[in-house]
C-alpha positions as a Markdown table, in Angstrom:
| # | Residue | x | y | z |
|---|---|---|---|---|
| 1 | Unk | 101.1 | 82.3 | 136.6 |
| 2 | Unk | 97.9 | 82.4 | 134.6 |
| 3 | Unk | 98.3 | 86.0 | 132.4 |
| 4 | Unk | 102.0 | 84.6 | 131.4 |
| 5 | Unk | 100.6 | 84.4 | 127.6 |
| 6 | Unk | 99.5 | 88.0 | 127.6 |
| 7 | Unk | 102.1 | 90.0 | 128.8 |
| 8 | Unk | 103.5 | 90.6 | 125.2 |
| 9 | Unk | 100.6 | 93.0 | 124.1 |
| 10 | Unk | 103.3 | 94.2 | 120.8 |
| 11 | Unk | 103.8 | 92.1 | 117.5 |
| 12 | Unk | 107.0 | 90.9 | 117.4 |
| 13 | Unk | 108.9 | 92.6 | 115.0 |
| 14 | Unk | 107.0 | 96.3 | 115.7 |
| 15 | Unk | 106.8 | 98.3 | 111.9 |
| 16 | Unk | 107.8 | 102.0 | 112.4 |
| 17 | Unk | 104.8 | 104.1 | 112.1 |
| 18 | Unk | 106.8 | 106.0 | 108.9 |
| 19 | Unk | 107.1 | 102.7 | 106.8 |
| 20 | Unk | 103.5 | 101.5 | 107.8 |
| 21 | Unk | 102.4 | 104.6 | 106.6 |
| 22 | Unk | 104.9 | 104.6 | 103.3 |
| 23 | Unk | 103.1 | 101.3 | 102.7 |
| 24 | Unk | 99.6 | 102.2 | 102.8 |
| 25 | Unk | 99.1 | 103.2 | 99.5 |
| 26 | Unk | 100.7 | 99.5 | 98.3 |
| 27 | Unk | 98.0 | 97.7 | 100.6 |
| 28 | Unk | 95.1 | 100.0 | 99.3 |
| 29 | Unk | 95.7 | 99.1 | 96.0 |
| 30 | Unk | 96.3 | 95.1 | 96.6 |
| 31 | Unk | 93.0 | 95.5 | 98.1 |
| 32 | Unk | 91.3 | 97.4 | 95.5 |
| 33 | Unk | 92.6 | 94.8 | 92.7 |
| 34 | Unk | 91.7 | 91.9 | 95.1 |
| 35 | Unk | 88.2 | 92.6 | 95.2 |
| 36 | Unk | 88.1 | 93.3 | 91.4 |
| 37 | Unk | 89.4 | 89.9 | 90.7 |
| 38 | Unk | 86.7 | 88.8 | 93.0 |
| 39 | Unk | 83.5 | 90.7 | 91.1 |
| 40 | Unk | 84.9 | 89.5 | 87.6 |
């Protein structure tokens, strides 16, 4: 009754570990540029 809310432990639309890792390199670099835009 009460641990209802946490039985779905996965996201809902689970990324295949072969795309997350194909998009890495993509978030890396938003990041990178994000903080540059930040400093400047």
């Amino acid at each position: 009754m009460f641990f209802d809310e946490f039985d779905i432990q996965e996201p809902e639309f689970p990324m295949p570990d072969e795309a997350y890792i194909a998009m890495l390199p993509a978030i890396k670099t938003a990041a990178w540029c994000y903080c540059r835009s930040i400093q400047y």
